[in-house]
VOGU-3710 file (C-alpha; in Angstrom, 3 decimals, decimal comma):
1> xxxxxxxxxx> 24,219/5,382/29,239  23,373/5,551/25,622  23,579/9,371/24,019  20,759/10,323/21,677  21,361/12,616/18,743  19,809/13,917/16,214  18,908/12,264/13,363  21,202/14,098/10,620  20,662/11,308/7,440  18,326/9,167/6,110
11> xxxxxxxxxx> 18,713/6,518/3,423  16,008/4,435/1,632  16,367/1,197/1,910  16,788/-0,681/-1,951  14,148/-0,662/-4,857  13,615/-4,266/-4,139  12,497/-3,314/-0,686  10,407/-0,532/-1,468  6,438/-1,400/-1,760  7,247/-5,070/-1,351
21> xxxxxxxxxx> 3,328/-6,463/-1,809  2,881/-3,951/-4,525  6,170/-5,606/-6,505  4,631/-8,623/-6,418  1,209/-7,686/-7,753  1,655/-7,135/-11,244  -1,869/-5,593/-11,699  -1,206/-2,667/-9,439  2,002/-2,360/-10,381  1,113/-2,036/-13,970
31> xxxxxxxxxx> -1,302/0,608/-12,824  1,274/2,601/-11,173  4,021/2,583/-13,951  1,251/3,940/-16,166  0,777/6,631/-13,782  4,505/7,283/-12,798  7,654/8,200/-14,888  10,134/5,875/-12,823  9,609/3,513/-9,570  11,501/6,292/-7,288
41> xxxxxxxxxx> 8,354/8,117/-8,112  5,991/5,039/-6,932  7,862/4,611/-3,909  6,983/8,621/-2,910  3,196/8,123/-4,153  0,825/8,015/-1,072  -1,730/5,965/-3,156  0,895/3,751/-3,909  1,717/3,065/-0,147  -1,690/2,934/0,580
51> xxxxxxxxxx> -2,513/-0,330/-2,005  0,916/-1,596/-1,066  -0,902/-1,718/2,970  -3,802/-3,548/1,831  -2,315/-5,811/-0,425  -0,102/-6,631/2,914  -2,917/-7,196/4,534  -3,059/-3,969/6,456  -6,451/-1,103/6,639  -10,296/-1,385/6,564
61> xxxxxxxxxx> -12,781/-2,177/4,189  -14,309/0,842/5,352  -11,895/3,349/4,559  -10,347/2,041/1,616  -14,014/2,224/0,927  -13,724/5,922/1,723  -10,320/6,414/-0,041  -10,413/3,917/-2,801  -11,444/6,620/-5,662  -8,548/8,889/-4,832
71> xxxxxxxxxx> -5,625/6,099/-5,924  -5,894/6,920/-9,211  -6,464/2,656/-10,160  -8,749/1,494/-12,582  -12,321/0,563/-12,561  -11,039/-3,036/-12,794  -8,242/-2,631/-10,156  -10,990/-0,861/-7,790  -12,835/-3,888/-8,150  -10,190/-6,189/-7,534
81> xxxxxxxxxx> -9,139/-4,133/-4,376  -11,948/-3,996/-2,626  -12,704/-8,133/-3,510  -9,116/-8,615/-2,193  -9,554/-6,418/1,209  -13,081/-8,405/1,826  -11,873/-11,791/1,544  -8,794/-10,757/3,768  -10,861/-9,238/6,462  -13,279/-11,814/6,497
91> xxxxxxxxxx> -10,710/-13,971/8,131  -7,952/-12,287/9,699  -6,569/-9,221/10,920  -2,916/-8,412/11,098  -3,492/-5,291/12,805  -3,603/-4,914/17,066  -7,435/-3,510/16,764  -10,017/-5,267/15,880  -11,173/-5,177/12,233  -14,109/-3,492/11,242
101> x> -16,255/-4,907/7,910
//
């Protein structure tokens, strides 16, 4: 029989893990290093997580269409976002559901 305990600790795992799409987008990551005084403070930033799912490949069209304003990301970034999620969609879906456009 296996015991269960409580969880007592938790550990990030490394920077270089952290927001792995994001890392390797410099646009957005630009964006977020003007926004933020150091990466630990990326790495807690819901917008941050948020772009980091879509650039994986993860969320709707229709609500990053809904929560796209609140990131914080340039008009330019926006735009880029939202051409990124479309082309994405169009094709595949990582997630169980289906996809909605």
């Amino acid at each position: 029989m296996t015991e269960i305990i409580p969880l007592t600790e938790f550990y990030l795992a490394e920077d270089y893990h952290q927001k792995h799409a994001l890392q390797h987008s410099y646009e957005y990551l630009q964006e977020f290093k003007a926004m933020y005084h150091s990466f630990k403070d990326i790495i807690s930033s819901t917008a941050a997580a948020r772009v980091n799912g879509y650039l994986g490949g993860y969320g709707t069209l229709k609500n990053l269409q809904t929560e796209l304003d609140s990131y914080g990301l340039s008009v330019q970034a926006n735009e880029h976002l939202m051409e990124f999620v479309k082309a994405s969609t169009r094709y595949q879906c990582k997630r169980a559901v289906a996809c909605s456009l």
